[in-house]
PyMOL CGO cylinders between C-alpha atoms (Angstrom):
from pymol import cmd
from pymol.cgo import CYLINDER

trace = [
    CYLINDER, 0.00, 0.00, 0.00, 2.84, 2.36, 1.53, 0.3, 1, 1, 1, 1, 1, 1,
    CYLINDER, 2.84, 2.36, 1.53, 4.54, 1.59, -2.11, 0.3, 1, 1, 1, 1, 1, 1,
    CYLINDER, 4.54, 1.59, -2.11, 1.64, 2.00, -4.65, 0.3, 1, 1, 1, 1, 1, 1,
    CYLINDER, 1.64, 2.00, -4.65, 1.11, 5.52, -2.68, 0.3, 1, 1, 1, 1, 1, 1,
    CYLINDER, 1.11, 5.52, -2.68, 4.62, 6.90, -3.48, 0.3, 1, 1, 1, 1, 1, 1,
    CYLINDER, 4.62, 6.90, -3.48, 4.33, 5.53, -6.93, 0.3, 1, 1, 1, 1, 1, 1,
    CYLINDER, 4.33, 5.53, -6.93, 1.08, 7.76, -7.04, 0.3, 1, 1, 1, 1, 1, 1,
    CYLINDER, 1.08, 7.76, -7.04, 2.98, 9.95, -5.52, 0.3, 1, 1, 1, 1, 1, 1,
    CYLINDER, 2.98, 9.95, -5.52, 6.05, 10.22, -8.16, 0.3, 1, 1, 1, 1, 1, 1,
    CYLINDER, 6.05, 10.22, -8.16, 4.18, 10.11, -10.93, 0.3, 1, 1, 1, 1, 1, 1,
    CYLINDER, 4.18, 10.11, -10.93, 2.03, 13.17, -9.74, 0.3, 1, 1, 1, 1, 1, 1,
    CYLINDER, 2.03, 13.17, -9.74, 5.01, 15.12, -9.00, 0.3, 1, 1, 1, 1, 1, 1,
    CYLINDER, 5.01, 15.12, -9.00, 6.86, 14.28, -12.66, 0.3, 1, 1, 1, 1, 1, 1,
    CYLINDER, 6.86, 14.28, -12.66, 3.19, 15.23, -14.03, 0.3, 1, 1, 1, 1, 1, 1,
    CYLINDER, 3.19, 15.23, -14.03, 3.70, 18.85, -12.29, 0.3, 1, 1, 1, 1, 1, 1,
    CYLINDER, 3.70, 18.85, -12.29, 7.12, 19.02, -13.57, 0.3, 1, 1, 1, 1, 1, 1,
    CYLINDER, 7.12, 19.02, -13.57, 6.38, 18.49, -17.09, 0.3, 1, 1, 1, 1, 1, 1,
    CYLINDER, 6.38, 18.49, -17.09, 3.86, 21.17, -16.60, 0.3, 1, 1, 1, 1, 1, 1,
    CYLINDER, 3.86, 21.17, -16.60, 5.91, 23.38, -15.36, 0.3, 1, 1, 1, 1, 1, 1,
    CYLINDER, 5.91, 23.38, -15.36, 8.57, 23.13, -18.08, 0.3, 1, 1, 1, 1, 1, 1,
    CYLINDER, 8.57, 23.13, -18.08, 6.00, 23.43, -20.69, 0.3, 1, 1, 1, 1, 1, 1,
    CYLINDER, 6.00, 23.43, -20.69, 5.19, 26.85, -19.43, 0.3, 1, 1, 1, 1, 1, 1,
    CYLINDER, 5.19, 26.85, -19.43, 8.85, 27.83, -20.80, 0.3, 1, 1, 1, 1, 1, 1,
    CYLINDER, 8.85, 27.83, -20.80, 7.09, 27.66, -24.46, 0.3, 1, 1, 1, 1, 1, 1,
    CYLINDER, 7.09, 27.66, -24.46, 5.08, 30.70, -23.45, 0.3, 1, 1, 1, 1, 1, 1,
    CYLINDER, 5.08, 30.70, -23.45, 7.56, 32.60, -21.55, 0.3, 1, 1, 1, 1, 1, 1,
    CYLINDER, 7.56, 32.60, -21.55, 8.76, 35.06, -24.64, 0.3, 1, 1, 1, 1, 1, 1,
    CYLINDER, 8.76, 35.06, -24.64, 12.69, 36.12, -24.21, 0.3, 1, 1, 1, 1, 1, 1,
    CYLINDER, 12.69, 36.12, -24.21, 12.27, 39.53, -22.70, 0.3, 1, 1, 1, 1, 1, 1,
    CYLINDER, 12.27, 39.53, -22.70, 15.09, 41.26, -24.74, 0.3, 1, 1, 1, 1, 1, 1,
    CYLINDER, 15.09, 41.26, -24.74, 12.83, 40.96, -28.23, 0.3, 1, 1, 1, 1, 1, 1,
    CYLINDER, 12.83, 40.96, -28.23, 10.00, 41.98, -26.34, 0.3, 1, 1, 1, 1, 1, 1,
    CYLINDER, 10.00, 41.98, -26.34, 11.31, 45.29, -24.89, 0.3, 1, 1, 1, 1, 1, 1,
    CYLINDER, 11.31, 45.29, -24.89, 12.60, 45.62, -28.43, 0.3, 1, 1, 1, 1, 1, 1,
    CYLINDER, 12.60, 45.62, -28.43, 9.29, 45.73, -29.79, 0.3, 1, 1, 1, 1, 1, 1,
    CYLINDER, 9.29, 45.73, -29.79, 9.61, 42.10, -31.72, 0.3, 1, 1, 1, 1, 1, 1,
    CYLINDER, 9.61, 42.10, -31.72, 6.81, 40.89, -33.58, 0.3, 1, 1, 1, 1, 1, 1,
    CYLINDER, 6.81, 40.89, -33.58, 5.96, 37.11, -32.15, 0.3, 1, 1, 1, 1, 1, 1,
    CYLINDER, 5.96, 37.11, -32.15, 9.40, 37.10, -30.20, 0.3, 1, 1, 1, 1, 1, 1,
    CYLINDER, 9.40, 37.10, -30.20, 10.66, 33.62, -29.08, 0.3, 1, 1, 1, 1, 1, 1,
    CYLINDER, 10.66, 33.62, -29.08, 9.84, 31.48, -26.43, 0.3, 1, 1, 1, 1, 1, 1,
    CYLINDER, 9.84, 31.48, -26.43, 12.62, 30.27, -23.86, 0.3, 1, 1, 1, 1, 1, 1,
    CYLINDER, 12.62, 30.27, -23.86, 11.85, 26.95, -25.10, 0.3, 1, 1, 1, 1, 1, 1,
    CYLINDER, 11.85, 26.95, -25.10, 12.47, 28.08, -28.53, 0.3, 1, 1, 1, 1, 1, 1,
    CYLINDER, 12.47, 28.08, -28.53, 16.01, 29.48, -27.29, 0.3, 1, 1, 1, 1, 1, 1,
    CYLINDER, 16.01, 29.48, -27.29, 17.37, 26.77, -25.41, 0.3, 1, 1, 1, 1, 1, 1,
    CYLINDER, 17.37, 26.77, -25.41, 16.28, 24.25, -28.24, 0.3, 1, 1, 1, 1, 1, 1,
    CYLINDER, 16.28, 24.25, -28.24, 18.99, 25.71, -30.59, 0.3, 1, 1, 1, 1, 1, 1,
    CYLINDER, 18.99, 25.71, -30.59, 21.42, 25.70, -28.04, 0.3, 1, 1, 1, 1, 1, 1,
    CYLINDER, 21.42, 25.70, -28.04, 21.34, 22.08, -27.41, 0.3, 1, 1, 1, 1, 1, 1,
    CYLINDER, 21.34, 22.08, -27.41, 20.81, 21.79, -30.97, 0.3, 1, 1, 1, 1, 1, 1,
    CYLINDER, 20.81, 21.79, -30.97, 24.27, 23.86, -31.11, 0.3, 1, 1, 1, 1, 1, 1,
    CYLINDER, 24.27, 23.86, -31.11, 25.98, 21.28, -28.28, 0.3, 1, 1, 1, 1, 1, 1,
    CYLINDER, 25.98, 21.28, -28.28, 25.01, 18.57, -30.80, 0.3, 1, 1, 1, 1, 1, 1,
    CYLINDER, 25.01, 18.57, -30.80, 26.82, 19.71, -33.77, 0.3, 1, 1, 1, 1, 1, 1,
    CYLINDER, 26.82, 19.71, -33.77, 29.97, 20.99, -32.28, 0.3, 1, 1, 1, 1, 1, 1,
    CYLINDER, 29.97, 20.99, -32.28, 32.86, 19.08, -33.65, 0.3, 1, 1, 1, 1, 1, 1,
    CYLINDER, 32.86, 19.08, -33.65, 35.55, 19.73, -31.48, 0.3, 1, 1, 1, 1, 1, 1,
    CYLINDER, 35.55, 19.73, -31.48, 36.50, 16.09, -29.94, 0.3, 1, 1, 1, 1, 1, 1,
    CYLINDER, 36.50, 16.09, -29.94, 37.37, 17.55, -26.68, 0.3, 1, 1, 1, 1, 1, 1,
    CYLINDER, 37.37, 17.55, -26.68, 34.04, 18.22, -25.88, 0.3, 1, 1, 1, 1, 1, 1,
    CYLINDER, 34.04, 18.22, -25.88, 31.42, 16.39, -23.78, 0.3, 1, 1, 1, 1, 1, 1,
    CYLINDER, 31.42, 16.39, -23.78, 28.82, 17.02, -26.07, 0.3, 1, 1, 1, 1, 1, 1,
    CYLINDER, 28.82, 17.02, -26.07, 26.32, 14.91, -24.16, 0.3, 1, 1, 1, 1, 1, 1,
    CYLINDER, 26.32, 14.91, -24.16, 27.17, 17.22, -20.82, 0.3, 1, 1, 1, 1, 1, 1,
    CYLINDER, 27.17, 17.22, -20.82, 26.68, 20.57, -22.94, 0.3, 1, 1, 1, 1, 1, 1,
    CYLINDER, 26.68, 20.57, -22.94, 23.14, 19.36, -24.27, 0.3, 1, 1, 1, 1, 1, 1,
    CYLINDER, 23.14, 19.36, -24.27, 21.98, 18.81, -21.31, 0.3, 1, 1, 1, 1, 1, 1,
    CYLINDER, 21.98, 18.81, -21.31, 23.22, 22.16, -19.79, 0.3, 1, 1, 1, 1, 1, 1,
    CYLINDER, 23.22, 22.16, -19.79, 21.85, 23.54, -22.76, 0.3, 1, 1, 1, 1, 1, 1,
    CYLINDER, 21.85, 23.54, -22.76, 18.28, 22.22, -21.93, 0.3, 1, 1, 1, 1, 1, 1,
    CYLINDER, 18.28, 22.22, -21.93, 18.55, 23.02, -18.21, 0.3, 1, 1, 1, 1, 1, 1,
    CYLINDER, 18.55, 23.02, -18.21, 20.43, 26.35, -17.73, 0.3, 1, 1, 1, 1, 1, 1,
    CYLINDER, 20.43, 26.35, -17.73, 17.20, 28.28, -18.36, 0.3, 1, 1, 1, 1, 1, 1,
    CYLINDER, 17.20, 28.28, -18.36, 14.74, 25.89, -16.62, 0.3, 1, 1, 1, 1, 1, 1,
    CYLINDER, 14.74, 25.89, -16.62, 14.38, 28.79, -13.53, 0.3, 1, 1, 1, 1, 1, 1,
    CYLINDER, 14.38, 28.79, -13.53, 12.66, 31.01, -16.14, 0.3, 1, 1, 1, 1, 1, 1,
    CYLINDER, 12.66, 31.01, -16.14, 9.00, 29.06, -15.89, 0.3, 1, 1, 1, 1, 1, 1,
    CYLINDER, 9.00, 29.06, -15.89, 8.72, 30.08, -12.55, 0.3, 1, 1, 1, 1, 1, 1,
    CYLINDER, 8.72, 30.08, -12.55, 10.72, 33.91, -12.36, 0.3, 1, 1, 1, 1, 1, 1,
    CYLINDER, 10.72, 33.91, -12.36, 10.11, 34.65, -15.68, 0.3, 1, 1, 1, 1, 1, 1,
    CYLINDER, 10.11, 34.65, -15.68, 12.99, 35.84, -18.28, 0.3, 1, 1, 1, 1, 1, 1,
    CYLINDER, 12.99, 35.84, -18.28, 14.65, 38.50, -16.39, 0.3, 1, 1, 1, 1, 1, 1,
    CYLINDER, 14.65, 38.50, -16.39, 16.93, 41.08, -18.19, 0.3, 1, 1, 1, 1, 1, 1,
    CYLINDER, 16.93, 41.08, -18.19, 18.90, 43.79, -17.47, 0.3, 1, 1, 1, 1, 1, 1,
    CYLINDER, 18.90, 43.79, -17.47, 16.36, 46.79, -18.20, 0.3, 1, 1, 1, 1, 1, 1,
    CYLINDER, 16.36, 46.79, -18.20, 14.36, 44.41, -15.35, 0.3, 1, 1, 1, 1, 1, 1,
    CYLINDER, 14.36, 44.41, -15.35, 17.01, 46.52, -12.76, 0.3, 1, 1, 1, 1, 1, 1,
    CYLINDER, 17.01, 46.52, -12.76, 17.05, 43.56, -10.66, 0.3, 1, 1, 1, 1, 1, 1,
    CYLINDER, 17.05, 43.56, -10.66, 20.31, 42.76, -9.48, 0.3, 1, 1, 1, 1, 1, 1,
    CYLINDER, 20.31, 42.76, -9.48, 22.31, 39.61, -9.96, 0.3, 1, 1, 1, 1, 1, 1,
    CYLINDER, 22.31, 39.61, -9.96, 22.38, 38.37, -6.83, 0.3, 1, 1, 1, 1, 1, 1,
    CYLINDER, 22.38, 38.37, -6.83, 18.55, 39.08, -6.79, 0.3, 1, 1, 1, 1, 1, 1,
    CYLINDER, 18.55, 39.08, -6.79, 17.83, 37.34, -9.71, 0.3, 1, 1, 1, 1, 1, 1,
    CYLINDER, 17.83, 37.34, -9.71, 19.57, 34.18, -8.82, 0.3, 1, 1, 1, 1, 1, 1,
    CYLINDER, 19.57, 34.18, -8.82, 18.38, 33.83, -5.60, 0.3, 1, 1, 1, 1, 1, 1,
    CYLINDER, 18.38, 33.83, -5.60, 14.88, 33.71, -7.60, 0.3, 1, 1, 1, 1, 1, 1,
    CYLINDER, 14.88, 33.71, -7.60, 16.02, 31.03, -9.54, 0.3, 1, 1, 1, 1, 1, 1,
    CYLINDER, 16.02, 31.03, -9.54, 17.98, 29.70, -6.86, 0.3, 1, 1, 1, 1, 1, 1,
    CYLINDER, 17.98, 29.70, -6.86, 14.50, 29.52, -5.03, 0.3, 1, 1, 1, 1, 1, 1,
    CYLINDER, 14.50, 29.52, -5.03, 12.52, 28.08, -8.14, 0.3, 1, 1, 1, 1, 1, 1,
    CYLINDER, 12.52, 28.08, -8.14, 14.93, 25.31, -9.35, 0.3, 1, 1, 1, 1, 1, 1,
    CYLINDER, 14.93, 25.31, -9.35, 14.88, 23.81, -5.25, 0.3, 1, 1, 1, 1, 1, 1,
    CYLINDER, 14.88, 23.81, -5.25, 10.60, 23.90, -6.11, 0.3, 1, 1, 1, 1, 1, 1,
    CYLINDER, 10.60, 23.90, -6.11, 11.18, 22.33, -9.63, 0.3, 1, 1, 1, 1, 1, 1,
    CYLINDER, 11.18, 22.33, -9.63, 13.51, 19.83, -8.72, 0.3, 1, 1, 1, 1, 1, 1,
    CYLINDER, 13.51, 19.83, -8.72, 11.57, 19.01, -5.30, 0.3, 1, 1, 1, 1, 1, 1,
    CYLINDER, 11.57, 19.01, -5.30, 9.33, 17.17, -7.91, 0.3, 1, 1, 1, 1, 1, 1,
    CYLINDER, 9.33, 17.17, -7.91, 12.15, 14.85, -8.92, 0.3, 1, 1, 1, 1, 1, 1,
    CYLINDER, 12.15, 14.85, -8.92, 13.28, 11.48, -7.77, 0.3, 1, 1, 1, 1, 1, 1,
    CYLINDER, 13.28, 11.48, -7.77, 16.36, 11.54, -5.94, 0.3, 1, 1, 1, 1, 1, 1,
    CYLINDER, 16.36, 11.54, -5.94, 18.77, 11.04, -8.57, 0.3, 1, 1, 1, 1, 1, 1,
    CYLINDER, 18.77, 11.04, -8.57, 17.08, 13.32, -11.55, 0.3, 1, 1, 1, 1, 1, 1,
    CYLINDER, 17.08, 13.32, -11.55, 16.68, 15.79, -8.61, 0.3, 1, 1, 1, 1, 1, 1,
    CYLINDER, 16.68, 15.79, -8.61, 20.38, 16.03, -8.09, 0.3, 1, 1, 1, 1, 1, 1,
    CYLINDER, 20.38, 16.03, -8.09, 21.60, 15.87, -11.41, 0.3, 1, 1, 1, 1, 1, 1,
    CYLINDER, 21.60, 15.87, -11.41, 19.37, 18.70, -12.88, 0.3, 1, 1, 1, 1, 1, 1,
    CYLINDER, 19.37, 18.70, -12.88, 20.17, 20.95, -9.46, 0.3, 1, 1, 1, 1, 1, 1,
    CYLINDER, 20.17, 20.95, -9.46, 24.01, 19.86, -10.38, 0.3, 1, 1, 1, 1, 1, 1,
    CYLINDER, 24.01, 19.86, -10.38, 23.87, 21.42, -13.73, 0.3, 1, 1, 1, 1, 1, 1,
    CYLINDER, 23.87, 21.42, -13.73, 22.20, 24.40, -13.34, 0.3, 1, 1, 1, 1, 1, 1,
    CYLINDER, 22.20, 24.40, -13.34, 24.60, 25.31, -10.69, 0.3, 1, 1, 1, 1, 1, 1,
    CYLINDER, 24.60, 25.31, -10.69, 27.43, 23.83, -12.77, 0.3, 1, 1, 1, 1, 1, 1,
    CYLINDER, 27.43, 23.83, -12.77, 25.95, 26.55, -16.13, 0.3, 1, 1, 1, 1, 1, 1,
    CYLINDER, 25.95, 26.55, -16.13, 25.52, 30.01, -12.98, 0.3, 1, 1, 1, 1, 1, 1,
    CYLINDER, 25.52, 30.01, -12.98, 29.51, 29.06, -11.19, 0.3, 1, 1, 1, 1, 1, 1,
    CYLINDER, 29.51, 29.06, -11.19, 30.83, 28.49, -14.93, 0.3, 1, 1, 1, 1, 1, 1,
    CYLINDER, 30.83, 28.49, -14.93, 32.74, 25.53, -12.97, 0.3, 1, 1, 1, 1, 1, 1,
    CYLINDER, 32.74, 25.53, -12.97, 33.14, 23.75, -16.36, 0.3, 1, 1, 1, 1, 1, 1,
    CYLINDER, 33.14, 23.75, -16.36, 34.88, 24.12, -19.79, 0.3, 1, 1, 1, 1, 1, 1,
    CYLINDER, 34.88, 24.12, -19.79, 31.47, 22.60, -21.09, 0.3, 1, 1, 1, 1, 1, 1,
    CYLINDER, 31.47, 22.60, -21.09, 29.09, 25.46, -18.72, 0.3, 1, 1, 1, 1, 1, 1,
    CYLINDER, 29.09, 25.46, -18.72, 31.56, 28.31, -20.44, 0.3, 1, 1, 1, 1, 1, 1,
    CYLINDER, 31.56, 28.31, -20.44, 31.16, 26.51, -23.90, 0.3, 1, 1, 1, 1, 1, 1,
    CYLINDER, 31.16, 26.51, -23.90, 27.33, 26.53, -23.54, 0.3, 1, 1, 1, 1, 1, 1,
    CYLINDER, 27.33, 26.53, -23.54, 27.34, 30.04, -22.28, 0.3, 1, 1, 1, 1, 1, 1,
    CYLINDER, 27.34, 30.04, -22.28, 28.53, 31.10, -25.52, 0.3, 1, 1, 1, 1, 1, 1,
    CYLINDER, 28.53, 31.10, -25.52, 26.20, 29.25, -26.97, 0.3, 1, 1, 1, 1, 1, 1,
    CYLINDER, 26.20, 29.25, -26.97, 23.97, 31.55, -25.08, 0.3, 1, 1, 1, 1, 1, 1,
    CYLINDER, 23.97, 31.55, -25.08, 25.67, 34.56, -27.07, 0.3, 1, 1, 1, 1, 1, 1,
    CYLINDER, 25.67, 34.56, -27.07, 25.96, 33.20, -30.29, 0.3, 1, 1, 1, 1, 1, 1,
    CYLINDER, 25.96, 33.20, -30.29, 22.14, 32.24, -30.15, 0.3, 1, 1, 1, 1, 1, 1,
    CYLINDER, 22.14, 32.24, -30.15, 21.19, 35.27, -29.29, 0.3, 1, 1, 1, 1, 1, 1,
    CYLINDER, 21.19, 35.27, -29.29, 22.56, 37.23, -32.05, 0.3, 1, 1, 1, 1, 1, 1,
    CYLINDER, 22.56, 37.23, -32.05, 21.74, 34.70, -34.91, 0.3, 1, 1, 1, 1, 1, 1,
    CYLINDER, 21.74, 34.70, -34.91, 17.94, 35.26, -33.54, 0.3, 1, 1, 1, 1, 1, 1,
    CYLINDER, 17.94, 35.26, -33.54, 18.49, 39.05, -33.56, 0.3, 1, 1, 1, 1, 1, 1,
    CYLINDER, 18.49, 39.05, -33.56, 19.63, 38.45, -37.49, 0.3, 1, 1, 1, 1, 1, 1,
    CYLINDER, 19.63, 38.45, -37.49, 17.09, 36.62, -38.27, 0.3, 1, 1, 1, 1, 1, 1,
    CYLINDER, 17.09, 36.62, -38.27, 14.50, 39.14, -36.57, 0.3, 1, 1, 1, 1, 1, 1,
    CYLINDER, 14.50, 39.14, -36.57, 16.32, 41.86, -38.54, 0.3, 1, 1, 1, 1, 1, 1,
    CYLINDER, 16.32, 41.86, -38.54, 16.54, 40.12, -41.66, 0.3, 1, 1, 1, 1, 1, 1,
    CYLINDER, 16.54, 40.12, -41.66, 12.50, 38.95, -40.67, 0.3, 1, 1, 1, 1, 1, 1,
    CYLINDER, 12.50, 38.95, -40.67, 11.84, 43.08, -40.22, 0.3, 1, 1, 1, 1, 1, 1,
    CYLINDER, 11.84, 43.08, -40.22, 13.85, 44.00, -43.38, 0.3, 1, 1, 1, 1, 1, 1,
    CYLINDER, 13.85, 44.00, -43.38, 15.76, 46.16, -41.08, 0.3, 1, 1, 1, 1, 1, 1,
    CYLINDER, 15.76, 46.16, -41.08, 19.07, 45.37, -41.16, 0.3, 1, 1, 1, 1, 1, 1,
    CYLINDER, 19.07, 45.37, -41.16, 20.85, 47.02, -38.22, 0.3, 1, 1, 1, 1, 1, 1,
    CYLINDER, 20.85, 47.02, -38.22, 17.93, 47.45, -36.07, 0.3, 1, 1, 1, 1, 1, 1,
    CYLINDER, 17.93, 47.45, -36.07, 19.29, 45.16, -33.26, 0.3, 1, 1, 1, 1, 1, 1,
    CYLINDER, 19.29, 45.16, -33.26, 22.88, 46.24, -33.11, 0.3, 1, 1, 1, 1, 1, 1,
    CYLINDER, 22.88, 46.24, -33.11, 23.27, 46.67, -29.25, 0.3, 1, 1, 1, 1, 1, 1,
    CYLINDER, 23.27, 46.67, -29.25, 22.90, 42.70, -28.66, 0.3, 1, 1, 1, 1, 1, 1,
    CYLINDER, 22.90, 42.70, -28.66, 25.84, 42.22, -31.08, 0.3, 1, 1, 1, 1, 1, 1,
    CYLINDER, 25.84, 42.22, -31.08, 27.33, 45.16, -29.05, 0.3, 1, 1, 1, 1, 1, 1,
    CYLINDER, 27.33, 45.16, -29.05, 26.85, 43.10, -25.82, 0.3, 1, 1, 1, 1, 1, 1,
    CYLINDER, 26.85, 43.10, -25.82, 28.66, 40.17, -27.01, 0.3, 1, 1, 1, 1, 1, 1,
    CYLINDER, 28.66, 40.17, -27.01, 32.18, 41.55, -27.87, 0.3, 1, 1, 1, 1, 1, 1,
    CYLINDER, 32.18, 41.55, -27.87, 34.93, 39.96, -27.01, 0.3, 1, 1, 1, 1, 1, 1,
    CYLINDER, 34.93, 39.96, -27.01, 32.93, 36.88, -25.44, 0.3, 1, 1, 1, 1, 1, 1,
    CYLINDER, 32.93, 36.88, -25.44, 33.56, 34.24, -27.69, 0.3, 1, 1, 1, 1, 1, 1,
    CYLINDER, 33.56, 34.24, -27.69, 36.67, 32.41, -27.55, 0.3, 1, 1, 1, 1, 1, 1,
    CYLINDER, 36.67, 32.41, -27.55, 36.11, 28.44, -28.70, 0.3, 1, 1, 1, 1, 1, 1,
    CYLINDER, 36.11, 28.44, -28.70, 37.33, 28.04, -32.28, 0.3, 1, 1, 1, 1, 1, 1,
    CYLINDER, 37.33, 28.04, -32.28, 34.06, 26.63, -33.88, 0.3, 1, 1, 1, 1, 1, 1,
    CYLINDER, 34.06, 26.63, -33.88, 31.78, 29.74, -32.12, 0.3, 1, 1, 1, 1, 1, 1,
    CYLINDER, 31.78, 29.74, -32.12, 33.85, 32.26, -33.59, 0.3, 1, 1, 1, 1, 1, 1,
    CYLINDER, 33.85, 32.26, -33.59, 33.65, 30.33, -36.96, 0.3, 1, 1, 1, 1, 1, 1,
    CYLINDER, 33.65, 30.33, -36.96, 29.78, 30.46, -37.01, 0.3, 1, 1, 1, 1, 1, 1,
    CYLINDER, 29.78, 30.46, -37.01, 30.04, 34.24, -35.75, 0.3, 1, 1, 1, 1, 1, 1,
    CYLINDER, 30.04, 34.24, -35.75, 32.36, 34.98, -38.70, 0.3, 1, 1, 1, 1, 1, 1,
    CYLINDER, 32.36, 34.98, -38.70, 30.31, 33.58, -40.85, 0.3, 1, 1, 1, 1, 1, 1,
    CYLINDER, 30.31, 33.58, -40.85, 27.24, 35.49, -39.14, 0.3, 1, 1, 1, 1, 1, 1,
    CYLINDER, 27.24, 35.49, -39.14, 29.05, 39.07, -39.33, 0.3, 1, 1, 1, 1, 1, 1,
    CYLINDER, 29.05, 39.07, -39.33, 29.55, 38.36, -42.69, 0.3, 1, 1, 1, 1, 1, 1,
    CYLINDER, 29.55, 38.36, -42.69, 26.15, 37.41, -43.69, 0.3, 1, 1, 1, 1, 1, 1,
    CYLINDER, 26.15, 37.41, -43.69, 24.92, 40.20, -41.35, 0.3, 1, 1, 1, 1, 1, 1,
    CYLINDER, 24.92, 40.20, -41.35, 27.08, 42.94, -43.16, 0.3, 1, 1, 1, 1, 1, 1,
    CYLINDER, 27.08, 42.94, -43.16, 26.63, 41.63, -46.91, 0.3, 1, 1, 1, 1, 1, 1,
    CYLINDER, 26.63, 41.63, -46.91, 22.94, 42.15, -46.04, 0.3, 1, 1, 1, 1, 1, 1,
    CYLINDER, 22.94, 42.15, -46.04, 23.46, 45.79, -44.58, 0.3, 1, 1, 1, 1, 1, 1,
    CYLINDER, 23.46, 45.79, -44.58, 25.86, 46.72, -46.84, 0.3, 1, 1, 1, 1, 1, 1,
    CYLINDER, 25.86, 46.72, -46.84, 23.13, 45.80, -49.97, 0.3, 1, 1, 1, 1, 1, 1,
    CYLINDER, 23.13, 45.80, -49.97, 20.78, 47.71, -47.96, 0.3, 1, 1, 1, 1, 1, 1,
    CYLINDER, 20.78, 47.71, -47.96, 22.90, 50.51, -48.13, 0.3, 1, 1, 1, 1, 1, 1,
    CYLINDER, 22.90, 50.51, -48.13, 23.27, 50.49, -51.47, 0.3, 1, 1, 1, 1, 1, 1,
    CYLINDER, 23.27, 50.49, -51.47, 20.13, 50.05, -52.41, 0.3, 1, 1, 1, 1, 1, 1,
    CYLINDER, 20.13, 50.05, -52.41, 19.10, 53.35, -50.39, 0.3, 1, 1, 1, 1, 1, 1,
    CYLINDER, 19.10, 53.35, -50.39, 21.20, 55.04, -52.36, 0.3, 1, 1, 1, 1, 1, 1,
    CYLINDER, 21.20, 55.04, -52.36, 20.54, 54.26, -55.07, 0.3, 1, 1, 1, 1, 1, 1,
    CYLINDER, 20.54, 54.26, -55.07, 16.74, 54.82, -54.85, 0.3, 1, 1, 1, 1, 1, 1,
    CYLINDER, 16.74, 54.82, -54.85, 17.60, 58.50, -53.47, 0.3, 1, 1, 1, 1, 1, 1,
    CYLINDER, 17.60, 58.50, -53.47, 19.57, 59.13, -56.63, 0.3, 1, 1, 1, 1, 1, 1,
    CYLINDER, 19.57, 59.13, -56.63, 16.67, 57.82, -58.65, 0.3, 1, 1, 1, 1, 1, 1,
    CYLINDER, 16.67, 57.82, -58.65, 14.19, 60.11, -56.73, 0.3, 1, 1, 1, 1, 1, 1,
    CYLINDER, 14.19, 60.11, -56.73, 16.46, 62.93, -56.95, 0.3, 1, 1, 1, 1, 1, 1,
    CYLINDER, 16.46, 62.93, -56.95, 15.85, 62.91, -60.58, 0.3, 1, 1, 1, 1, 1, 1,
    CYLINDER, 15.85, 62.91, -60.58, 11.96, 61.64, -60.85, 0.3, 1, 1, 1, 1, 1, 1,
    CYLINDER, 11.96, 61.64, -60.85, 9.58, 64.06, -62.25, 0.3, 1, 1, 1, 1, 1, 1,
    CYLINDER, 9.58, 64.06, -62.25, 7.18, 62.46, -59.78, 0.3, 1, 1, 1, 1, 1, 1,
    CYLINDER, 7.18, 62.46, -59.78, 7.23, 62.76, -55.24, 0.3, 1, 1, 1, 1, 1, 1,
    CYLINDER, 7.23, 62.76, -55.24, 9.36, 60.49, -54.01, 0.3, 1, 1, 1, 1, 1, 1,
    CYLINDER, 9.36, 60.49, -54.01, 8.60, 58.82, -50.46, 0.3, 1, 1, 1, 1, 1, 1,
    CYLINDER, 8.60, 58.82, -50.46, 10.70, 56.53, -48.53, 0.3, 1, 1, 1, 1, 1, 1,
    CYLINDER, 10.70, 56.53, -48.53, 9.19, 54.05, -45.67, 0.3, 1, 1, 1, 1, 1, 1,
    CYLINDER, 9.19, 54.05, -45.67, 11.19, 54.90, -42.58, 0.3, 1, 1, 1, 1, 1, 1,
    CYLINDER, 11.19, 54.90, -42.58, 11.01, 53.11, -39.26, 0.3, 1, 1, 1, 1, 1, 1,
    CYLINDER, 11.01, 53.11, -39.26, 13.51, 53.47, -36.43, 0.3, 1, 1, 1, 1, 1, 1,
]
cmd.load_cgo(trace, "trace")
């Protein structure tokens, strides 16, 4: 009896964890939203091309398996605190003793040994204790400014989202991150650069139209 009750128990408890996590699909990333994104991403949506990101690396050196699952869990907090960013004004210590506070709750739900090794990793990913938690932090970066691309390419605003590019200098250091950001910058400034040109060049044209010439601005 004693046994068939904790079963009921457990499987109650991983029910209200999987609802819990699911709530990270409707949690939008905070930064798009004070940005004035259309449809901005989810958490869910963000940590999902991390791992993806932990599964692809090719450097041999790497626990891949250990980054994906950072990858998956580093945000977790976030369906309980919310995505908090730095226009937020909360401090740091502040906003990890909130997710501090909400991963003990989540993990509560756990058996023993899951309960352990998600706490583990989240604290591994906020203490940076590993070469696989700093790996997966740039991650972090480099995901963050492929979505602002895309968003800008999306808009047809090329430029629009410069200050989370801004935010990221001089944070990646693994040799296949800075290849995909080199390749991103580029593809980021052939696009801007075309802009550019094409501005210009419709400027010139109105500059000699017999008819008004208007231009679609938006900041």
């Amino acid at each position: 009896m004693a046994a068939n009750m904790e079963n009921t128990v457990g499987r109650s408890n991983m029910l209200q964890f999987m609802k819990f996590i699911g709530q990270l699909k409707r949690v939008p990333r905070t930064g798009w939203v004070y940005r004035n994104v259309k449809k901005p991403e989810s958490v869910s949506d963000h940590m999902y091309r991390m791992a993806m990101m932990s599964l692809t690396i090719t450097d041999p050196t790497v626990d891949k398996d250990r980054c994906i699952k950072l990858a998956l869990v580093h945000d977790m907090a976030e369906c309980i605190v919310g995505d908090i960013a730095p226009p937020d004004n909360i401090s740091k210590a502040e906003k990890h003793r909130r997710e501090e506070e909400a991963m003990r709750h989540l993990t509560a739900l756990l058996p023993d040994g899951l309960k352990q090794e998600i706490y583990g990793l989240w604290e591994e990913y906020e203490s940076q204790s590993s070469s696989e938690a700093r790996l997966v932090k740039q991650f972090d970066l480099l995901e963050m400014i492929l979505q602002a691309h895309e968003y800008e390419e999306l808009e047809g605003m090329p430029g629009r989202l410069q200050e989370f590019f801004d935010s990221t200098n001089g944070r990646f250091h693994h040799p296949d991150v800075l290849q995909l950001v080199g390749s991103l910058n580029e593809e980021r400034g052939s696009r801007m650069t075309n802009v550019t040109k094409d501005s210009g060049d419709s400027q010139t044209a109105g500059g000699v139209s017999s008819q008004p010439h208007t231009t679609s601005h938006t900041s």
